[in-house]
C-alpha positions in Angstrom: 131.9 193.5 80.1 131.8 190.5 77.5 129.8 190.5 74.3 128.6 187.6 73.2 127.1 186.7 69.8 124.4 184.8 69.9 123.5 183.1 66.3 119.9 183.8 65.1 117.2 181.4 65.1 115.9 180.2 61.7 112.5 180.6 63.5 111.0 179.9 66.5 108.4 177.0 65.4 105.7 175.7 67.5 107.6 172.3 68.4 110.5 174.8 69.4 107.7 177.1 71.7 106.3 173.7 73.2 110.0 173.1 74.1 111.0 175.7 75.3 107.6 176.6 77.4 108.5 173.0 79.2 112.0 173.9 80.2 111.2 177.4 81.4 108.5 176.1 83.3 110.5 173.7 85.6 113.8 174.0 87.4 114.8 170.6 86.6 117.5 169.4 84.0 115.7 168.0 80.8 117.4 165.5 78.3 115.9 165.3 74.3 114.0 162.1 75.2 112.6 163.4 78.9 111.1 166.5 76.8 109.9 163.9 74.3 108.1 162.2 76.5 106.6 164.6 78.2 104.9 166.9 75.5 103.6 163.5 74.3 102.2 162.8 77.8 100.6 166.8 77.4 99.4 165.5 73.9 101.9 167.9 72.1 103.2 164.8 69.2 106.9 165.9 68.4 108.8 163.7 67.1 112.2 162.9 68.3 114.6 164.5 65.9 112.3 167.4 66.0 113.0 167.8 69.7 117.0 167.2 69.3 117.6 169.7 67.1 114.7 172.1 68.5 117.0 171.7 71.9 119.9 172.7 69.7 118.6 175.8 67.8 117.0 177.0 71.4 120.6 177.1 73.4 122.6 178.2 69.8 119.7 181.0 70.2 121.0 181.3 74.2 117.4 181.1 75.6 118.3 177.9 77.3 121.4 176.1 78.7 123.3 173.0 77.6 125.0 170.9 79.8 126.3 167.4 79.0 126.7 165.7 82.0 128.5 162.3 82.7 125.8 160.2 80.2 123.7 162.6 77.9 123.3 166.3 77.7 120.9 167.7 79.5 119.0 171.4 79.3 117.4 173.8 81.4 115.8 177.6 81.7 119.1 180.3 80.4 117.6 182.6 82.8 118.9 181.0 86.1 122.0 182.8 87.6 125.3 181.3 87.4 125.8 178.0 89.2 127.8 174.2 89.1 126.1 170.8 89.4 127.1 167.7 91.2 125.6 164.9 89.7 125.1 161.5 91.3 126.6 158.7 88.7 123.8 155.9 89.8 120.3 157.4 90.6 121.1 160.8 88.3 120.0 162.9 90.5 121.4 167.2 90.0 122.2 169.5 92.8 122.5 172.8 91.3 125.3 175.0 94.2 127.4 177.7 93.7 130.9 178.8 95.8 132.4 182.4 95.8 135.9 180.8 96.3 135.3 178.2 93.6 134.3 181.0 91.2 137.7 183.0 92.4 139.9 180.1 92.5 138.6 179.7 88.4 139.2 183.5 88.3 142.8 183.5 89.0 144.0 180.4 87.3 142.8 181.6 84.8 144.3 185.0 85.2 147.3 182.9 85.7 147.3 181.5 82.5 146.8 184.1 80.5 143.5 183.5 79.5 140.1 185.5 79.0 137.8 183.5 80.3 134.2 183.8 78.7 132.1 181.4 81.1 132.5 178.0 82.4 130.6 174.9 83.3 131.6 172.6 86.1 130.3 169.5 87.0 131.0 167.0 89.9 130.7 163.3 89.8 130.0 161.2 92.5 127.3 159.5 94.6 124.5 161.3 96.6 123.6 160.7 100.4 120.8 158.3 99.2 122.8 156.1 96.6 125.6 156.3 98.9 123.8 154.8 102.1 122.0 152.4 100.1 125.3 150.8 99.2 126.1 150.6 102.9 
């Protein structure tokens, strides 16, 4: 079993509740300016550097995920179990899937190698069926 650390919050403010209420209520991936946008649409005024490094004390604090994708970093619910993403490069569209012999392959090269792996993040870029039949 790995142990992992997570750094304390300084506190959990209300901006950081309002934050991370609106990721844990969704399945979708959220960037700093989608969750600013938002809680201003809910009438919930945050300002943007408030929401950057709310996003930032939230996933140091583990209770959600970070994952910087091919433009911007994006976050969602910590809760979900393990999976990759395949993101599409022109509408940005995420599918979340997960493979058993993906998760081996990464298993035993890393076994290979001599190295403990703690967790990984992969992410494939590419176009999805839509984009990719548009440009037909």
């Amino acid at each position: 079993m790995i142990m992992v650390i997570i750094p304390p919050m300084q506190r959990l403010t209300i901006q950081r509740q309002a934050i991370l209420d609106l990721i844990n209520s969704s399945n979708r991936h959220w960037d700093a300016e989608e969750v600013n946008r938002e809680l201003s649409d809910r009438g919930q005024s945050v300002g943007i550097a408030t929401v950057y490094r709310g996003l930032t004390a939230l996933e140091e604090a583990g209770l959600i995920e970070g994952i910087q994708f091919y433009d911007r970093k994006r976050y969602e619910r910590a809760d979900k179990s393990h999976h990759d993403h395949m993101l599409c490069t022109v509408c940005g569209h995420i599918e979340e899937f997960s493979h058993e012999k993906i998760e081996a392959l990464q298993e035993a090269i890393a076994l290979e190698k001599d190295f403990e792996m703690t967790g990984h993040q992969l992410v494939l870029f590419g176009l999805c069926a839509v984009c990719r039949n548009a440009s037909k």
